[in-house]
Wavefront OBJ file of the C-alpha trace (Angstrom):
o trace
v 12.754 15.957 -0.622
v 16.488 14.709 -1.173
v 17.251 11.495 -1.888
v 19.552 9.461 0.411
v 22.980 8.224 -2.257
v 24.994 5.547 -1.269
v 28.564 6.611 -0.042
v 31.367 6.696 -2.519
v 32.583 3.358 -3.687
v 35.887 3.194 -1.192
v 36.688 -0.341 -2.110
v 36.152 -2.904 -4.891
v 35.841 -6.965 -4.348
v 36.145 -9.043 -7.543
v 35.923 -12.512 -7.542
v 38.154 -14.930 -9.474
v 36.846 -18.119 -11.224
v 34.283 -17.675 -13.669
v 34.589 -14.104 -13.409
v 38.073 -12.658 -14.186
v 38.004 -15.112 -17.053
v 35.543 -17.025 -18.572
v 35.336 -20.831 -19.965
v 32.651 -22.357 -19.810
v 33.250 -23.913 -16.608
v 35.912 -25.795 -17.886
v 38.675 -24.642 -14.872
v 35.643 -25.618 -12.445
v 35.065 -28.494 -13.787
v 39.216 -30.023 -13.199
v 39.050 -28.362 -9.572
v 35.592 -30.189 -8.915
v 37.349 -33.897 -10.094
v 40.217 -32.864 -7.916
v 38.279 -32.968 -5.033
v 36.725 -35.928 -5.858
v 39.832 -37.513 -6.477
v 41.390 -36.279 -2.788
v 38.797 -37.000 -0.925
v 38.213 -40.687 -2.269
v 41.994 -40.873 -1.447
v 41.070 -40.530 1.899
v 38.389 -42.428 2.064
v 35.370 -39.977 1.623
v 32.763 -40.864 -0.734
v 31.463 -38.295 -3.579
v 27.984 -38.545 -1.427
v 29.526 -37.791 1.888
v 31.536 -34.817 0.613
v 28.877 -33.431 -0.818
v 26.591 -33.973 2.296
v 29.491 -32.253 4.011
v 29.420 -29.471 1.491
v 25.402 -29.115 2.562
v 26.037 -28.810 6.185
v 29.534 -27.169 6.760
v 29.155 -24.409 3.736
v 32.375 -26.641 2.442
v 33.767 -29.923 1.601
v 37.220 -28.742 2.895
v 35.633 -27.190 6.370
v 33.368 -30.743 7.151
v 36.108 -32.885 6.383
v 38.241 -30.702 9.002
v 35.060 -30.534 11.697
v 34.780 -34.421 11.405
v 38.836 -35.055 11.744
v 39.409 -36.462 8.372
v 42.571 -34.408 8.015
v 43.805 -32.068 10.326
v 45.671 -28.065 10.204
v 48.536 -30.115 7.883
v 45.928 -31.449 6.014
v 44.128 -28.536 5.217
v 47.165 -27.256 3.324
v 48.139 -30.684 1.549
v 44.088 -30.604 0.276
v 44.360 -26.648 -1.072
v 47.715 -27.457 -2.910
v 46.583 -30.832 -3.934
v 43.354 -30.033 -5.550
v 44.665 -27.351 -7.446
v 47.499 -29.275 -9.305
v 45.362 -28.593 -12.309
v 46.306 -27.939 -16.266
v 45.456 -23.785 -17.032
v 45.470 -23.736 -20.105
v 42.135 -22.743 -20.548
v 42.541 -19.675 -18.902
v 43.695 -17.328 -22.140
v 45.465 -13.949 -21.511
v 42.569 -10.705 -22.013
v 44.354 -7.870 -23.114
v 41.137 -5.902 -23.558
v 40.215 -6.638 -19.549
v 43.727 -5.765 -18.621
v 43.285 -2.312 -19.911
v 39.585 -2.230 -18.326
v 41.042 -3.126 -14.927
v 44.270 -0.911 -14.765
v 41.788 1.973 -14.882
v 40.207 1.135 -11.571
v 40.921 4.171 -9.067
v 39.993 2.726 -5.949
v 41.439 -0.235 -3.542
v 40.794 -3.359 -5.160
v 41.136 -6.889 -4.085
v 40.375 -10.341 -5.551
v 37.825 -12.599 -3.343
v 37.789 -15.840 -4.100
v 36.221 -18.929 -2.179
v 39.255 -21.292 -3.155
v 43.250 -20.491 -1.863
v 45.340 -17.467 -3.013
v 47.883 -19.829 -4.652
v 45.304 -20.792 -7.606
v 43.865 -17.135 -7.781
v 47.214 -15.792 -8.389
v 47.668 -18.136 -11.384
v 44.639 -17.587 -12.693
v 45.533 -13.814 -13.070
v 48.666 -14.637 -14.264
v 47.289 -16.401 -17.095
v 44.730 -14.033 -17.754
v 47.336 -11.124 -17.862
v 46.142 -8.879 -14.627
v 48.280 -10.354 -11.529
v 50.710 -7.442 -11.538
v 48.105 -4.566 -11.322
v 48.321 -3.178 -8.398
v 46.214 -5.394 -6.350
v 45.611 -4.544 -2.619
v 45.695 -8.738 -2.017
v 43.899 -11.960 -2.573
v 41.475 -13.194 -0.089
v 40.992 -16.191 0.085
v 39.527 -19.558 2.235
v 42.312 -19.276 4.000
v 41.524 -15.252 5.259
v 37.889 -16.443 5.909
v 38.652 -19.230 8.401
v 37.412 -21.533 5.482
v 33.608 -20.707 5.806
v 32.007 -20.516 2.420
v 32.207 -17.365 0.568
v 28.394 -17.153 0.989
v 28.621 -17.042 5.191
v 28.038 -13.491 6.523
v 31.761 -13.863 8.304
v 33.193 -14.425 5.236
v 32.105 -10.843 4.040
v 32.688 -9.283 7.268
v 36.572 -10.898 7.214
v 36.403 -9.052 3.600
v 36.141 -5.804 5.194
v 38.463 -6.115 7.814
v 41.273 -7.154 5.653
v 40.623 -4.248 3.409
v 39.567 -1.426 6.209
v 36.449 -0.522 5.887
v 33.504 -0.166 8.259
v 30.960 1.310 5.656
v 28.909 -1.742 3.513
v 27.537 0.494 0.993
v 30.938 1.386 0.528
v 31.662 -1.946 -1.048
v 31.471 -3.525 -4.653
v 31.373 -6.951 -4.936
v 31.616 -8.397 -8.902
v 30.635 -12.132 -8.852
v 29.536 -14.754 -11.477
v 27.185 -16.835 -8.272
v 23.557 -15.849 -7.490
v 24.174 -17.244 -4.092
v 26.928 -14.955 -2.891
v 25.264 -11.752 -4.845
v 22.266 -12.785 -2.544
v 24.770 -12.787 0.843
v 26.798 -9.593 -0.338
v 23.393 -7.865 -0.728
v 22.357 -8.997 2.707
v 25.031 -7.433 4.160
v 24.530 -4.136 2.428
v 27.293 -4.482 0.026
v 26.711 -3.185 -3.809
v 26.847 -5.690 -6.407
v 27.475 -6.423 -9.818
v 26.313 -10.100 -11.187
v 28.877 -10.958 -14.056
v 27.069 -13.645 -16.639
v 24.132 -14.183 -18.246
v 23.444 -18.037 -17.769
v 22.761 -21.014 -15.082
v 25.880 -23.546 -15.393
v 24.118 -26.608 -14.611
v 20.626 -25.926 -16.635
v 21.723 -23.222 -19.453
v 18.727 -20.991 -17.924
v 19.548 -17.192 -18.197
v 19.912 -15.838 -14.752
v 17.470 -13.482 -13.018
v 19.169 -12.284 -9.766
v 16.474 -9.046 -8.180
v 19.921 -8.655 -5.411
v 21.874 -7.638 -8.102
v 22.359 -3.918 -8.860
v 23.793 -4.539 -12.199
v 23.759 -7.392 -14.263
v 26.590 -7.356 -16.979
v 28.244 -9.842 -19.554
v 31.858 -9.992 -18.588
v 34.075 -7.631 -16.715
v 34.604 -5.934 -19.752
v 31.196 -3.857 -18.970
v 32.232 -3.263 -15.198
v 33.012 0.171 -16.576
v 29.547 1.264 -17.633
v 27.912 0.127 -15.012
v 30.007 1.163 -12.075
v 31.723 4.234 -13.097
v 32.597 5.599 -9.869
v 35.401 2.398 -9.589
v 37.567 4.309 -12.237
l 1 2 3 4 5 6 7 8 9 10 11 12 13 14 15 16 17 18 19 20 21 22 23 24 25 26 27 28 29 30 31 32 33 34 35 36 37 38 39 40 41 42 43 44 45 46 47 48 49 50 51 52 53 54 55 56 57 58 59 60 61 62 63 64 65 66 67 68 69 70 71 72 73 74 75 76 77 78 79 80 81 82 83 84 85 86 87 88 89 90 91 92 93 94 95 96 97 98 99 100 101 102 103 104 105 106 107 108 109 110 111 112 113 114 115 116 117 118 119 120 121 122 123 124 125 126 127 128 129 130 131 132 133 134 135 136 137 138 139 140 141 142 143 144 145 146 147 148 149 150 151 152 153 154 155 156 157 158 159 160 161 162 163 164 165 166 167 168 169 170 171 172 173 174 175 176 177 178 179 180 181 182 183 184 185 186 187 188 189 190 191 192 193 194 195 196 197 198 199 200 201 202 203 204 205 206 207 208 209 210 211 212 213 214 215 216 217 218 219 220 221 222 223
């Protein structure tokens, strides 16, 4: 009896924060007071942006639904919140040479706006590999990265029909759990819970590695 193998990895998804580089949070951490900081500037508690975090998938999408800020505002809030200090982001020489061996179409997919991706891999040293494009809130009609739409937009932009032929590298359980669900493969990248410290146990993911730097050894086929 032959075994049914996925298809050929045609296209590779990697996320950005907490995943191209690695700080313990600390980029996360400025973005997350930014927000706070915005939306109390427009009169939006911490509790009610997080409640619209709960029921719209993000603050930025409930804050549009409920007419807080309109189209304008949408762009003022993704440049505003990410007028943040990098300099925790350190160049990686050693993932630079990991990631210029990658042989297939490869974008970055991040959940926040291109603008702050792109100087993310500038600091880290990778922006001018020859990346297909960022996709960000923006391409995903500012669902949350976790929304089956947002992964469906993914494949669009990049031209692909095929799930299975898609790898998704990720540092959150929660959209390893979505990619999985719609049949993408996936590759969980670190070892520990942010908020508790707990190591991570993730059964969606089909690899579990350290940093990027392992991508490599576990998904060959990308280079």
């Amino acid at each position: 009896m032959s075994l049914l193998l996925p298809p050929p990895a045609t296209v590779f998804f990697c996320d950005c924060d907490d995943c191209i580089y690695q700080n313990n949070w600390a980029t996360a951490e400025k973005i997350t007071k930014s927000i706070a900081a915005y939306t109390a500037k427009i009169g939006v508690s911490k509790e009610h942006a997080y409640d619209l975090y709960k029921t719209h998938g993000t603050c930025l999408k409930g804050l549009l639904v409920e007419g807080r800020i309109d189209d304008k505002g949408v762009e003022e809030f993704l440049h505003t919140v990410h007028l943040i200090d990098y300099s925790d982001i350190h160049p990686d020489p050693r993932l630079r040479d990991e990631l210029a061996r990658l042989s297939v179409p490869s974008f970055i997919f991040t959940a926040s706006a291109s603008e702050h991706a792109l100087r993310c891999m500038d600091r880290v040293g990778i922006k001018d590999l020859p990346w297909k494009g960022v996709i960000d809130t923006r391409s995903t009609k500012l669902e949350s990265k976790h929304a089956r739409s947002s992964f469906e937009a993914a494949m669009g932009i990049a031209g692909v029909t095929e799930p299975r032929a898609c790898v998704f590298a990720d540092d959150s359980v929660k959209n390893i759990k979505a990619a999985k669900e719609v049949g993408w493969r996936t590759v969980l990248v670190g070892r520990y819970d942010r908020d508790s410290g707990a190591t991570i146990v993730c059964p969606e993911a089909d690899a579990h590695i350290d940093s990027l730097h392992d991508l490599r050894a576990v998904m060959p086929e990308l280079f």
